[in-house]
C-alpha positions as CSV (number, residue, x, y, z in Angstrom):
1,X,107.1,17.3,116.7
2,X,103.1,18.6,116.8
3,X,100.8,16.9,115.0
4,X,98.3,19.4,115.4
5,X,99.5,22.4,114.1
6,X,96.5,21.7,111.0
7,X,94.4,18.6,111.7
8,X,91.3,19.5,114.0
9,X,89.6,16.6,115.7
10,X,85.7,15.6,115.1
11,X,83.4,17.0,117.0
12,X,79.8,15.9,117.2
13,X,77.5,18.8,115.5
14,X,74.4,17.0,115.4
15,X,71.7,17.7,118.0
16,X,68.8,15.4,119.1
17,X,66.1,16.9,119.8
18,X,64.8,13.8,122.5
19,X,61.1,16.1,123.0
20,X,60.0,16.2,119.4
21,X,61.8,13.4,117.3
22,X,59.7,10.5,118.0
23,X,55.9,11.5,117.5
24,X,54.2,9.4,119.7
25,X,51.0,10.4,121.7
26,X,50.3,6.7,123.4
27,X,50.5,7.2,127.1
28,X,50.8,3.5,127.1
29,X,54.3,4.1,125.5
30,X,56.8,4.2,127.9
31,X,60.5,6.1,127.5
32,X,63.0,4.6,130.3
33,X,64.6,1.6,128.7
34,X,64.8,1.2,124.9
35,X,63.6,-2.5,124.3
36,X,66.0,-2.7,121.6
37,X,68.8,-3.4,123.3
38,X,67.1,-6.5,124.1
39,X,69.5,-9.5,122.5
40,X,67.2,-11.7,119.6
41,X,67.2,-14.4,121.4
42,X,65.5,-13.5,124.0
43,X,63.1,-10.8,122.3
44,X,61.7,-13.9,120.4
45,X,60.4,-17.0,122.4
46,X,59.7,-19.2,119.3
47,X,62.2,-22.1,119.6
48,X,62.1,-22.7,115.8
49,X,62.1,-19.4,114.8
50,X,65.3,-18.5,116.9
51,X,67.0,-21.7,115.4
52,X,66.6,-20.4,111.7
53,X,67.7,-16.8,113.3
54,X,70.8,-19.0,114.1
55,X,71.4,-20.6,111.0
56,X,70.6,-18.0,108.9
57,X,73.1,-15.8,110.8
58,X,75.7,-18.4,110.3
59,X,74.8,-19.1,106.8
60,X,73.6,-16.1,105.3
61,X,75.6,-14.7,102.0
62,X,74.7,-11.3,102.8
63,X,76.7,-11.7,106.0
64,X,79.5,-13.7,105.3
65,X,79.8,-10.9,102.7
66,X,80.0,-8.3,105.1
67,X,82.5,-10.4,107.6
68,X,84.9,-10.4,104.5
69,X,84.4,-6.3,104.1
70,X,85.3,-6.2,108.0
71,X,88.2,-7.9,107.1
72,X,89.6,-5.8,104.3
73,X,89.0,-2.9,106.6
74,X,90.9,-4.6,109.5
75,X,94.0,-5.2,106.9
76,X,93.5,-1.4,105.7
77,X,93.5,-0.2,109.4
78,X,96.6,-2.1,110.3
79,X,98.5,-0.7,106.9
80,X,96.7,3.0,108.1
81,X,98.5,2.8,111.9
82,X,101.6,2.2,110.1
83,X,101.8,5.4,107.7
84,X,103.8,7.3,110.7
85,X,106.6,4.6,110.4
86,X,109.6,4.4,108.3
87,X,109.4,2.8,105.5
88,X,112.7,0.3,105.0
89,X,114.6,-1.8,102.0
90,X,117.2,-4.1,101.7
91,X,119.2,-4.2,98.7
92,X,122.2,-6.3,96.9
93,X,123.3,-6.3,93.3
94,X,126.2,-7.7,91.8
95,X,127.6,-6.3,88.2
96,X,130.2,-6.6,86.1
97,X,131.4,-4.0,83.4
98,X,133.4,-4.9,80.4
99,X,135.0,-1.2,78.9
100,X,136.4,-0.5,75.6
101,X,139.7,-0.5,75.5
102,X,139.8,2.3,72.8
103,X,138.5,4.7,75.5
104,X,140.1,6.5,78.4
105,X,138.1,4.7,80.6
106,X,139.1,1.1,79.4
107,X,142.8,2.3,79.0
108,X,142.5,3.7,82.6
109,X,140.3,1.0,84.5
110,X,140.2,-2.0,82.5
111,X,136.8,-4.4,83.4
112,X,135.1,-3.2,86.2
113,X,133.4,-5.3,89.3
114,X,130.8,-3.8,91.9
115,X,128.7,-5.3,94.6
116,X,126.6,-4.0,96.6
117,X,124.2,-5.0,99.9
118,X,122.6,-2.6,101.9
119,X,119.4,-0.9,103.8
120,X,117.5,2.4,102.7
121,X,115.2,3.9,105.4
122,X,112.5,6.8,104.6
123,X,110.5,8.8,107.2
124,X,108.2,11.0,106.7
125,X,107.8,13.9,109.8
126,X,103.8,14.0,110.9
127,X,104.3,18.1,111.5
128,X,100.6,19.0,110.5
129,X,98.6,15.4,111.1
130,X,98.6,14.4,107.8
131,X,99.6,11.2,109.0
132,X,97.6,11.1,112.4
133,X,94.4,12.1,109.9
134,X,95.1,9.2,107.9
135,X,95.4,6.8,110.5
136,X,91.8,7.8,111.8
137,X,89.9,7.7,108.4
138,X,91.4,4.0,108.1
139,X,89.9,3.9,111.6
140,X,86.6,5.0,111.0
141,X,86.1,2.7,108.0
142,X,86.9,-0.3,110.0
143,X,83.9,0.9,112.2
144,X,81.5,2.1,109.6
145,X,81.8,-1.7,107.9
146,X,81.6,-3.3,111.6
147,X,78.3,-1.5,111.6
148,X,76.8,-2.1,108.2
149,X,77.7,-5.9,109.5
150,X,75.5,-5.6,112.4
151,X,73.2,-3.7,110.1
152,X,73.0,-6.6,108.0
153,X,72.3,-9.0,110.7
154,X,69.7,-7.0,111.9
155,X,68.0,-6.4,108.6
156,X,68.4,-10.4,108.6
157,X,66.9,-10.8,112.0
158,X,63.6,-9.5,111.1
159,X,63.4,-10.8,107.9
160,X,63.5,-14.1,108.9
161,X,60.9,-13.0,111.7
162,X,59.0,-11.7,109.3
163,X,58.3,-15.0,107.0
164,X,57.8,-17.0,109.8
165,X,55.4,-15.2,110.8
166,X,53.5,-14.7,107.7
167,X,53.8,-18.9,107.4
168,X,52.1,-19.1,110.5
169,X,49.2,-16.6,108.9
170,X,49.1,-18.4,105.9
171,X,48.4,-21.4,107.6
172,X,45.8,-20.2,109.7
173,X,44.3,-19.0,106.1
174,X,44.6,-22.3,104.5
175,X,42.9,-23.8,107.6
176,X,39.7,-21.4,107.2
177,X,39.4,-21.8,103.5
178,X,39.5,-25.9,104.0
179,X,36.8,-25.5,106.1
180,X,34.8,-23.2,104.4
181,X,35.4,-25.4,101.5
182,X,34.3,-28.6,102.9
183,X,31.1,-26.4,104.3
184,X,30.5,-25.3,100.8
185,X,30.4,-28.3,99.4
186,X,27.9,-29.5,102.0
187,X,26.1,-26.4,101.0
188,X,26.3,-27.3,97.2
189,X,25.0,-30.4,97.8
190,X,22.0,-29.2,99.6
191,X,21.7,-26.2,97.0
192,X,21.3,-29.5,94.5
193,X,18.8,-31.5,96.2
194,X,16.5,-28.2,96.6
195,X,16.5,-27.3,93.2
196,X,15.3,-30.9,92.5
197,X,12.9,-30.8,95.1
198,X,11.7,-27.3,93.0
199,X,12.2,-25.3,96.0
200,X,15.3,-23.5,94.8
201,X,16.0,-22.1,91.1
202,X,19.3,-22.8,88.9
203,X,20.7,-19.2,90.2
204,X,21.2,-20.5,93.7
205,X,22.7,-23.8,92.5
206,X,25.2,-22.1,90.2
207,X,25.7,-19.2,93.0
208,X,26.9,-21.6,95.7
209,X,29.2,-23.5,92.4
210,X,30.8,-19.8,92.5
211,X,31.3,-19.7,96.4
212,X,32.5,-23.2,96.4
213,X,35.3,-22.1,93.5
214,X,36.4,-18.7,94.6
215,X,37.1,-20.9,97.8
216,X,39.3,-23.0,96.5
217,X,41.1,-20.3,94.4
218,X,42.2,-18.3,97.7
219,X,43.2,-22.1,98.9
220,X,45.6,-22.4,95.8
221,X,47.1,-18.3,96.5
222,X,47.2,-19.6,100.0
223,X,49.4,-22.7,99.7
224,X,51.2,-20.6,96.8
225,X,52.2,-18.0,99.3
226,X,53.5,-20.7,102.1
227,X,55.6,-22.1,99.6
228,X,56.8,-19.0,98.6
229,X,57.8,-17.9,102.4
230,X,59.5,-21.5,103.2
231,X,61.5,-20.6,100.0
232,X,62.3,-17.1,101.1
233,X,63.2,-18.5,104.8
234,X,65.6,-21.2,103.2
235,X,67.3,-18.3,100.8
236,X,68.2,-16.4,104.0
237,X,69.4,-19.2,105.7
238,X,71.8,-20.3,103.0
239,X,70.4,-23.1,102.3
240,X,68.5,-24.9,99.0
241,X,64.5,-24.5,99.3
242,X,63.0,-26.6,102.2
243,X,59.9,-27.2,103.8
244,X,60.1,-25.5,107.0
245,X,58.6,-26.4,110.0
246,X,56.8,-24.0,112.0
247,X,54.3,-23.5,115.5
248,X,50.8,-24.1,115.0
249,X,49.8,-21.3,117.0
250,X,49.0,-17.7,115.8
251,X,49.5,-15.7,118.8
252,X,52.3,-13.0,119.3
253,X,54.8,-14.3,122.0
254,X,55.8,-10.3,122.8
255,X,55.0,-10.0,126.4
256,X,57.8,-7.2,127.1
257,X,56.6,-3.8,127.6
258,X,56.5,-1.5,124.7
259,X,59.5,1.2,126.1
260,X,61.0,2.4,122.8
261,X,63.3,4.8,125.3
262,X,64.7,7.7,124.2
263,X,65.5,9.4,120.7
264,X,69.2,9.9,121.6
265,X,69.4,6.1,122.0
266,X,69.4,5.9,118.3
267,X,73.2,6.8,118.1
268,X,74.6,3.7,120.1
269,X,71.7,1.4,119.2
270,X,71.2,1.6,115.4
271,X,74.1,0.4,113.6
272,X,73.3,2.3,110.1
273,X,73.0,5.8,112.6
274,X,76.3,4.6,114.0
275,X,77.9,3.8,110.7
276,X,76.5,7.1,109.2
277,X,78.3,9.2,111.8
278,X,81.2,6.7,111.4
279,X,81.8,7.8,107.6
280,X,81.1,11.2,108.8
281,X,84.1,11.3,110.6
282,X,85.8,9.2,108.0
283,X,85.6,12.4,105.1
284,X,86.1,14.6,108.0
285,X,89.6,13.0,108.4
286,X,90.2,13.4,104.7
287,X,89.8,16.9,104.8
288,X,92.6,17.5,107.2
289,X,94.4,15.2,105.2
290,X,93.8,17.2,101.9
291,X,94.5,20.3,103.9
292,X,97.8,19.1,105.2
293,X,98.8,18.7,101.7
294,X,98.9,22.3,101.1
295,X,102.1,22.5,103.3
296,X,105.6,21.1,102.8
297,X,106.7,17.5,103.6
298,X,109.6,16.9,105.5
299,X,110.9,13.4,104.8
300,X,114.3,12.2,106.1
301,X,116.5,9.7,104.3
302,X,118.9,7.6,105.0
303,X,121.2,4.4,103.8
304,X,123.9,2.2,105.2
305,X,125.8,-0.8,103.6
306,X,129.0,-2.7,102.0
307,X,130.4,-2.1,98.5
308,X,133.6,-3.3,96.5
309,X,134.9,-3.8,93.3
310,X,136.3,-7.0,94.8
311,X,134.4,-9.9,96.0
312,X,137.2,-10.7,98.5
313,X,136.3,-6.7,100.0
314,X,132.8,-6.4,100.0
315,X,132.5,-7.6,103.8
316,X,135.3,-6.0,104.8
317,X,134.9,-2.9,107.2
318,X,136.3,-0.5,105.0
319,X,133.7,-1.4,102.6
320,X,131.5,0.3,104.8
321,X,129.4,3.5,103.4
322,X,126.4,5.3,105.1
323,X,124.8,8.5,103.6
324,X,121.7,10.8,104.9
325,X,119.4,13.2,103.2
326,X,116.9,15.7,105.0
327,X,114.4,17.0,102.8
328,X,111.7,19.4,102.2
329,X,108.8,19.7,99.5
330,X,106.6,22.4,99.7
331,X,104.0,22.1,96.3
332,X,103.7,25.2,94.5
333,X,102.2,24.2,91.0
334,X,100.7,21.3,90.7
335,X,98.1,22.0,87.8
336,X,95.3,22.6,90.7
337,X,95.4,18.5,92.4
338,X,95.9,19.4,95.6
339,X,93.1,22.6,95.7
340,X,90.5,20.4,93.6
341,X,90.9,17.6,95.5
342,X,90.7,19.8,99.0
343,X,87.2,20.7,97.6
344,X,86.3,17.4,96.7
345,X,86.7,16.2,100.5
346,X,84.3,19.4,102.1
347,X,81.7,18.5,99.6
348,X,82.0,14.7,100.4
349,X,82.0,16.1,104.1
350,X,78.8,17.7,103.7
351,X,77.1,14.9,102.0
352,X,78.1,12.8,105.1
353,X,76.9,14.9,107.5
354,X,73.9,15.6,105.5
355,X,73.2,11.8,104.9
356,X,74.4,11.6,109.3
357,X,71.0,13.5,109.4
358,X,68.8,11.6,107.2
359,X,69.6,8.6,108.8
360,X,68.4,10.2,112.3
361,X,65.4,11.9,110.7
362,X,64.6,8.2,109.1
363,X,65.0,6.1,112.5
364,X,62.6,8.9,114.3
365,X,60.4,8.3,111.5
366,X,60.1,4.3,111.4
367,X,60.2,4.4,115.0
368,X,56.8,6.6,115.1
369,X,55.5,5.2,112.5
370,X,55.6,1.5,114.0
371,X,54.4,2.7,117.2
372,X,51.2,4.3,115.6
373,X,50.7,1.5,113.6
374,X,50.6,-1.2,116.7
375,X,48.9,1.1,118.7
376,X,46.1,1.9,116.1
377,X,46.4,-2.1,115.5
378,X,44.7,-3.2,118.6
379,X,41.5,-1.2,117.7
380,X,41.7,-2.7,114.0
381,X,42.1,-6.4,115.6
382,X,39.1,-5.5,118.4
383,X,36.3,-4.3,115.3
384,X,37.9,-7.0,113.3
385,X,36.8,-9.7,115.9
386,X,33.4,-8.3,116.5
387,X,32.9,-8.1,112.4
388,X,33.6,-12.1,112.4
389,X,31.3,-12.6,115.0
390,X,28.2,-10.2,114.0
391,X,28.9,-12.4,110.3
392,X,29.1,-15.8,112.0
393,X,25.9,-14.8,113.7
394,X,24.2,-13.5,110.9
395,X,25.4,-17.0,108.9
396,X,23.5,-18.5,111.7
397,X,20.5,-16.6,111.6
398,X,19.8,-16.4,107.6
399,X,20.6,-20.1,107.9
400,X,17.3,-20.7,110.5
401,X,14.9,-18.3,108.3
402,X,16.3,-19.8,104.9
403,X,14.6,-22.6,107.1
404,X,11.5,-21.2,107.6
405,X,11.0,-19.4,104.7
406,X,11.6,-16.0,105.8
407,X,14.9,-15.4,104.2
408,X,15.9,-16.4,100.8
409,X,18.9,-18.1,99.5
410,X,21.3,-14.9,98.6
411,X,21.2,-13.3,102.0
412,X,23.0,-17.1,103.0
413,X,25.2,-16.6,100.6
414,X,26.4,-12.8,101.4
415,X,26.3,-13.6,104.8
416,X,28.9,-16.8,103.8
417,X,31.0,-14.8,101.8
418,X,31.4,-11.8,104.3
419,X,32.3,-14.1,107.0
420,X,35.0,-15.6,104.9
421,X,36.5,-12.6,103.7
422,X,36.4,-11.3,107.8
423,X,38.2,-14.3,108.7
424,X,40.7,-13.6,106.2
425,X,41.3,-9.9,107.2
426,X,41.4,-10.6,110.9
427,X,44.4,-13.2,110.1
428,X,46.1,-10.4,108.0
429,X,45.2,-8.1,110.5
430,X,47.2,-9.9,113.2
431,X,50.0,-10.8,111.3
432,X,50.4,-7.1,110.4
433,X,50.4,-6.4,114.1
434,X,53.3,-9.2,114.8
435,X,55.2,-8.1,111.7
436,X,55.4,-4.5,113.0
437,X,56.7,-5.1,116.8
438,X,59.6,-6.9,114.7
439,X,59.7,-3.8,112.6
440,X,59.8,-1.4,115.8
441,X,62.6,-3.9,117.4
442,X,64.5,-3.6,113.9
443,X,63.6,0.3,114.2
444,X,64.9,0.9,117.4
445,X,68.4,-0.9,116.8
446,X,67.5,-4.2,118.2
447,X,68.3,-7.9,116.4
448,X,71.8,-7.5,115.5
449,X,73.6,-9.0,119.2
């Protein structure tokens, strides 16, 4: 029989609109192949950062988490393609009934024997989808948990991207503020031998003590926030906090061309796009399912099997007895389940396809967004680098008139402390540029094959 005299199949509502989703005005930006498609290995180039991708992959609790949830979906899928089958039971039972003789019965029968073995079989007739309906929302939950997998894994990805990098940064801090610090302390002890000499007062003394301290205070929140990264790296990786070793180099290694394709991409890339569409059709199943139950059930019945009152009978072929049972249940009053729960489904149907939405609005979004912030990025990192270098010169230059008398000791020390805190931006400055390609990658669907 039809099993589509009720259930409707999904059909994709949700435009997008590939002109005016992304907001991006870089001409640089191109639109014919989305790199996030490209696999994590290959996106990063960092040996040791793709072998803690790797492990952390492997290892992660998060993940092996969400493997587990891909398995109970699996089980409920297989137990979902089976609700259109009949369900069957074997039975046996022996009994024995001792009767009063002061009864008709007991005057009549005496003790009674009975056994029994045999097979009941009930089917239930699919005649408006219910079944069908079922069998897909068990479907779609299998795939919506595949995808918050991948979504997990991604997520993952560019986490651990994200604290190597900002290892690497740290470093490169800790290495300016040991030097400043050793330069500082050179400075102090010239500050010192001046102000014996009379030629400098007690303020410049005590001014380059404060230099030389506020040095070694952004030393200490330096190697704090390395430890606090290698810490972060091992927790995503599974394993108990380690040191972890890392390149020396603070360059990005992302010499692919920035092509974030096209918005419409989003549904096959993204796995929490793809897993919101996923439950979309999910509660769209479950209201054909709750509208099917508005209509009678047709279930047929049926059993077979051997019964005696004599153990030396109960295989014998007269023992044989077969019945079957055709029946139908149409609900009438049911203290409103069946309409309550119908309106339950189209509300949780609209909340899917209203969070389906978000989910596309949100990826347009982060995808803009990064793309701004890279592009915008460049010119930061381009006035950051000519900052440091007007301060190193002007370091330089108060240095030679502190010299000759034509400068005195605070304009050193400004010029010091600017150059410092400019060497210290540009790093920060960088690493936000790194962090947010990953971010765009991440954005754009990529990091989770």
């Amino acid at each position: 029989m039809s099993s589509c005299l009720i259930r409707k199949d999904y059909t994709r509502t949700v435009e997008i609109d590939d002109e005016s989703l992304y907001r991006i005005t870089n001409e640089n930006v191109a639109h014919d192949q989305n790199f996030g498609q490209i696999i994590w290995s290959d996106f990063f180039k960092d040996s040791l950062l793709t072998d803690y991708i790797d492990r952390a992959i492997t290892n992660n609790y998060d993940v092996r988490i969400a493997l587990e949830n891909v398995e109970i979906a699996k089980s409920l899928f297989k137990q979902g393609k089976s609700v259109n089958q009949p369900t069957v039971n074997g039975n046996i039972s022996a009994g024995y009934t001792q009767n009063s003789a002061n009864t008709p019965i007991g005057n009549a029968f005496g003790n009674q024997q009975q056994y029994n073995v045999g097979v009941d079989m009930s089917w239930e007739a699919d005649i408006w989808g219910k079944l069908k309906a079922t069998t897909e929302a068990s479907r779609m939950n299998l795939l919506t948990q595949e995808e918050v997998k991948k979504a997990i894994v991604s997520d993952l990805v560019s986490q651990v991207a994200f604290n190597y990098y900002r290892l690497i940064g740290f470093d490169k801090q800790r290495e300016i503020l040991l030097k400043t610090i050793k330069s500082r302390e050179e400075s102090l002890e010239v500050t010192e031998a001046l102000y014996k000499a009379g030629e400098l007062t007690l303020v410049a003394v005590k001014q380059s003590e404060a230099l030389l301290y506020n040095s070694k205070v952004l030393l200490v929140e330096a190697e704090k926030n390395i430890e606090i990264s290698e810490n972060a790296i091992s927790f995503l990786m599974g394993e108990n906090n380690h040191a972890i070793e890392r390149d020396s180099v603070f360059n990005d290694r992302f010499d692919f061309k920035l092509d974030v394709g096209l918005p419409i991409q989003l549904l096959e890339n993204r796995p929490d796009v793809k897993a919101a569409e996923y439950n979309l059709i999910s509660t769209f199943e479950r209201v054909n399912i709750a509208k099917a139950n508005f209509y009678p059930s047709l279930r047929i019945s049926a059993s077979a099997g051997l019964q005696s009152i004599q153990v030396q009978d109960w295989f014998n072929p007269s023992s044989f007895l077969f019945n079957v049972l055709g029946s139908a249940t149409q609900p009438i009053w049911n203290q409103r389940q069946i309409k309550t729960q119908y309106e339950i489904t189209q509300s949780e149907e609209k909340i899917a396809l209203l969070n389906f939405q978000k989910q596309i609005l949100l990826a347009g979004q982060e995808v803009s967004n990064s793309v701004l912030i890279i592009d915008k990025q460049e010119e930061v990192i381009i006035n950051q680098e000519a900052e440091c270098e007007a301060y190193r010169l002007a370091v330089e230059y108060s240095q030679d008139l502190l010299g000759s008398g034509s400068a005195n000791y605070l304009e050193v020390i400004t010029a010091r402390q600017n150059l410092l805190q400019a060497e210290i931006i540009l790093v920060n400055n960088k690493l936000v540029k790194i962090t947010e390609l990953i971010r765009l990658y991440n954005a754009l669907g990529g990091g989770w094959s």
